[in-house]
C-alpha positions as CSV (number, residue, x, y, z in Angstrom):
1,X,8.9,-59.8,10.7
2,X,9.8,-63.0,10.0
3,X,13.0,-64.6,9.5
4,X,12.1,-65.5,5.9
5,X,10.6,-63.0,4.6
6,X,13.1,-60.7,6.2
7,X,16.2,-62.6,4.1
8,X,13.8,-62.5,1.0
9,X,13.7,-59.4,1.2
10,X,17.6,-58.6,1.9
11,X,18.2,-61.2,-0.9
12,X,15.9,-58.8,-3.2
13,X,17.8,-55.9,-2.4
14,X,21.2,-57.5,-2.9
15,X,20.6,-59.3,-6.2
16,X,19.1,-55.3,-7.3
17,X,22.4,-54.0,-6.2
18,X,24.4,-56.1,-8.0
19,X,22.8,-55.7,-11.2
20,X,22.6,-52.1,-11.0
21,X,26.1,-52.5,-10.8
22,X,26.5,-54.8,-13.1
23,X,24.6,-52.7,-15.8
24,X,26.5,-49.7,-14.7
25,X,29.7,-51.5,-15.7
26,X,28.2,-52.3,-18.8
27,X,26.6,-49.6,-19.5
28,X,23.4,-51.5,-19.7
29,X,20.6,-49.5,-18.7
30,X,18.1,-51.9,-19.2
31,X,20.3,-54.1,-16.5
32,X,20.7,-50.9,-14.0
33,X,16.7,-50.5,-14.5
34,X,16.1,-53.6,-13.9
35,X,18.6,-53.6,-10.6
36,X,16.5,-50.4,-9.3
37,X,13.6,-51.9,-9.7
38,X,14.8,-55.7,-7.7
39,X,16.1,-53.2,-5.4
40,X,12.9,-51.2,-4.6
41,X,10.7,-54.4,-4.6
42,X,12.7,-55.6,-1.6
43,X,12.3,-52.3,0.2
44,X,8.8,-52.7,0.2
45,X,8.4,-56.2,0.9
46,X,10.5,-55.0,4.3
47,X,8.3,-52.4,4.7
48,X,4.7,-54.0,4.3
49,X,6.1,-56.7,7.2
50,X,7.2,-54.0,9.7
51,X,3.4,-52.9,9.0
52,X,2.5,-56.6,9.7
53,X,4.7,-56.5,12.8
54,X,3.2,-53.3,13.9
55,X,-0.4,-54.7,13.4
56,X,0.4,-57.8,15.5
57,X,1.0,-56.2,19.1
């Protein structure tokens, strides 16, 4: 995995988390859907590159 894509993908994660929280606060759900979702999409971006990784040996 590489170094970028592995921080893209954190940073995905985190910036989910945060508005999930954010909307949770606010009791926007549209903002907490929106976190889930940001939150999920980086899971599988870090998923599909320890497929990569797996692929590569």
């Amino acid at each position: 995995m590489g170094t970028d894509d592995k921080f893209d993908a954190k940073a995905d994660q985190l910036k989910g988390k945060v508005k999930e929280g954010v909307g949770d606060a606010t009791d926007d759900q549209g903002l907490q859907a929106e976190g889930q979702t940001e939150q999920s999409k980086g899971h599988l971006k870090e998923a599909a590159e320890k497929v990569k990784d797996v692929f590569k040996k």
